[in-house]
matplotlib code that plots the C-alpha trace (Angstrom):
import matplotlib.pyplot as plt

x = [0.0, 1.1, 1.7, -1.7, -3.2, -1.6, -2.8, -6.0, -6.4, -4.9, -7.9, -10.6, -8.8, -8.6, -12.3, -13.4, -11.4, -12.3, -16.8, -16.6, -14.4, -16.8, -19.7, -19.5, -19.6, -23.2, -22.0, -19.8, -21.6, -20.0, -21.2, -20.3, -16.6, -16.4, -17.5, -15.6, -12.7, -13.3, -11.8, -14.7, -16.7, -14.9, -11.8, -13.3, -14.7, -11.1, -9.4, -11.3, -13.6, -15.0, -16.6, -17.8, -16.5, -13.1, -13.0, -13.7, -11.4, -8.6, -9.2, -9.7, -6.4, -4.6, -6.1, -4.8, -1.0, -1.2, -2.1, 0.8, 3.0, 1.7, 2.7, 6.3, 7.0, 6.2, 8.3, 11.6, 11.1, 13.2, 10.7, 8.1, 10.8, 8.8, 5.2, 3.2, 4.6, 4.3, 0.8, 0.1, 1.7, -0.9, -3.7, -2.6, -2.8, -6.0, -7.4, -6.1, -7.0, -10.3, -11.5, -9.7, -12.3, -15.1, -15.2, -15.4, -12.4, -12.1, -10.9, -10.1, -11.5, -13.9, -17.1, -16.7, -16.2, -19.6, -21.8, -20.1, -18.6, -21.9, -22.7, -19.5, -16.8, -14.1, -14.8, -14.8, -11.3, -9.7, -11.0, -9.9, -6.4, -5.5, -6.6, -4.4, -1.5, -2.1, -2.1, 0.8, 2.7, 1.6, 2.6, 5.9, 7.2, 5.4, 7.5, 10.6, 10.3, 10.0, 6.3, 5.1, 1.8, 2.4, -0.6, -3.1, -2.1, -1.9, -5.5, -6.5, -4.1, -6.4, -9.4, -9.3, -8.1, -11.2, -13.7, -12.1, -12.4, -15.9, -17.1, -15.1, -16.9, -20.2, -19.8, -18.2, -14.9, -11.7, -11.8, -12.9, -9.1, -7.9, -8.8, -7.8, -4.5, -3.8, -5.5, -3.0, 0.0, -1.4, -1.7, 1.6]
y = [0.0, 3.4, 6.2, 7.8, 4.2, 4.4, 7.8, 7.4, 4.5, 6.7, 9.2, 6.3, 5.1, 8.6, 9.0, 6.0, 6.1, 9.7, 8.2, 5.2, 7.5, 10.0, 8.2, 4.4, 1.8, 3.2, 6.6, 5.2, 4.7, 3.9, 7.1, 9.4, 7.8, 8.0, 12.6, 12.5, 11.1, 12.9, 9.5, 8.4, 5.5, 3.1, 3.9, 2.3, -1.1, -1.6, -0.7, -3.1, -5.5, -6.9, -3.8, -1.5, -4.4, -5.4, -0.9, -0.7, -3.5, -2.3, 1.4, -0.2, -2.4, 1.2, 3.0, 0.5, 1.3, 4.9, 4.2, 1.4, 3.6, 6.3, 4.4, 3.2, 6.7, 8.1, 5.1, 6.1, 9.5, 9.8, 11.6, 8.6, 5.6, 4.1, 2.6, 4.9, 8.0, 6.5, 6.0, 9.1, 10.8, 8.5, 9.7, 13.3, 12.9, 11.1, 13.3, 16.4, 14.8, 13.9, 17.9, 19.1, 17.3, 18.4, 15.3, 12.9, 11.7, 8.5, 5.4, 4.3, 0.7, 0.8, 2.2, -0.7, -3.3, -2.0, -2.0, -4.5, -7.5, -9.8, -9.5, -9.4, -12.3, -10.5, -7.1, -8.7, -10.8, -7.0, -5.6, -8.2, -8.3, -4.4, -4.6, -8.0, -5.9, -3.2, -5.6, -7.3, -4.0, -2.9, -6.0, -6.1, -2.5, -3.4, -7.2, -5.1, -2.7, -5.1, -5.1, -8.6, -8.8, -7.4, -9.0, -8.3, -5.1, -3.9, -4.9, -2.8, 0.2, -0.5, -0.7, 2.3, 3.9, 2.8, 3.5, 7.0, 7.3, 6.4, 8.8, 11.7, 11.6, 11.5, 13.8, 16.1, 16.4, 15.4, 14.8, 11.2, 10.9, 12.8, 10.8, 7.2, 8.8, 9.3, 5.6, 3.8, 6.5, 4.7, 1.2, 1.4]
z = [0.0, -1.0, 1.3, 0.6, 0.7, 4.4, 5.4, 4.1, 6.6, 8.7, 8.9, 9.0, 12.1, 13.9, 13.3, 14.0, 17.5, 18.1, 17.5, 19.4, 22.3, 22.5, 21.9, 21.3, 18.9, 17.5, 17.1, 15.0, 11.8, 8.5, 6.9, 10.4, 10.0, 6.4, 6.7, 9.8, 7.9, 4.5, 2.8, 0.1, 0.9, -1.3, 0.6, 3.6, 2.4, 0.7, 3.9, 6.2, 3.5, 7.3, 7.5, 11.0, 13.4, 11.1, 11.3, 14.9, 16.5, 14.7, 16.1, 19.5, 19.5, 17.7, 20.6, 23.3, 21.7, 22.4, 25.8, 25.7, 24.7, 26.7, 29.6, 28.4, 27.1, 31.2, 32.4, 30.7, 32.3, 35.2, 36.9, 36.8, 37.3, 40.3, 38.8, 41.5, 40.1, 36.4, 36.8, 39.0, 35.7, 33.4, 35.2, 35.6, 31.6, 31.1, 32.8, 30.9, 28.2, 29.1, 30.3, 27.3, 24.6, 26.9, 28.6, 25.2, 25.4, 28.1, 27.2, 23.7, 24.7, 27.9, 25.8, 23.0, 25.5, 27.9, 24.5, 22.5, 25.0, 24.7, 21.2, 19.6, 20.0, 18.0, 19.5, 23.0, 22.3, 20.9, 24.2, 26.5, 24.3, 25.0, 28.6, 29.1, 27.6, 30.3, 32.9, 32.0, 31.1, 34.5, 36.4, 34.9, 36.2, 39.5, 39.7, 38.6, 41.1, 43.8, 44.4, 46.1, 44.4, 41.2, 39.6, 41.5, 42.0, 38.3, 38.2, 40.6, 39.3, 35.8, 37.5, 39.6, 36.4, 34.4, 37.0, 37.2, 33.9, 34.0, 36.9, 35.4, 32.3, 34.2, 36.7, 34.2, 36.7, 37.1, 41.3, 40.3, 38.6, 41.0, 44.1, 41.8, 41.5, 45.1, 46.0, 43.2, 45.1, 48.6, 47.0, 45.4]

ax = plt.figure().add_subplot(projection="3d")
ax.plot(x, y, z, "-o")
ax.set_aspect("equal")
plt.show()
């Protein structure tokens, strides 16, 4: 694929991530990703021939990177070598993140996998794939750093991240981020 083969993907994946973020899977209709994208509709069925859920995976497991790499890029700071401060930095970003799209913005996976876990096996698997990556991302800094639980206690880091998320975008406030920060500082 040529490099305007590649961006035009490109722009069918940012708006498709920036729908189903702000919105969810059903916001994210083929013809609201194909003006969001400004790529003509035959663009997208060549792209992904397996359609809206082929489309919407691969902005899922795309989105899950970012955040992956979020969290590796804050780790090589100096500043965040310890896992507490790394994900005390995380946060601190989500949530900037989060108030700066006018609270659209959560998680690039948690909406797909509340609407789309039951009904769709290969959207459930590309959830359950980005989140096990977390985890295990998570878990390794902790192990590394000495932690004697590490498991266990990068699920919680991810859940009290998630559930943060979640409130925040309800209550229209960061102070649910806040307060996970400083319980994953406490826990850590």
């Amino acid at each position: 694929m040529g490099q305007k083969g590649e961006e035009t993907r490109g722009r069918l994946l940012d708006a498709t991530q920036r729908l189903i973020e702000s919105g969810g899977y059903f916001s994210a209709g083929l013809n609201q990703v194909v003006a969001a994208s400004g790529a003509p509709k035959g663009s997208l069925y060549f792209h992904f021939p397996g359609g809206k859920d082929q489309l919407v995976e691969e902005s899922v497991r795309r989105g899950g990177r970012e955040i992956a790499r979020l969290m590796a890029d804050l780790g090589e700071d100096a500043a965040h070598r310890r896992p507490a401060d790394m994900l005390t930095a995380l946060v601190g970003l989500l949530a900037h993140r989060l108030e700066e799209s006018g609270w659209r913005k959560g998680c690039p996976v948690a909406t797909v996998a509340l609407e789309m876990a039951a009904t769709s096996p290969e959207l459930q698997k590309a959830c359950s794939e980005v989140y096990h990556s977390w985890e295990a991302a998570l878990a390794e800094r902790l192990a590394a750093d000495g932690h004697p639980a590490p498991g266990h206690a990068a699920t919680t880091a991810l859940c009290l991240i998630e559930g943060a998320l979640v409130l925040a975008k309800a209550h229209r406030s960061r102070e649910p981020l806040d307060r996970a920060a400083h319980a994953i500082a406490s826990l850590l």
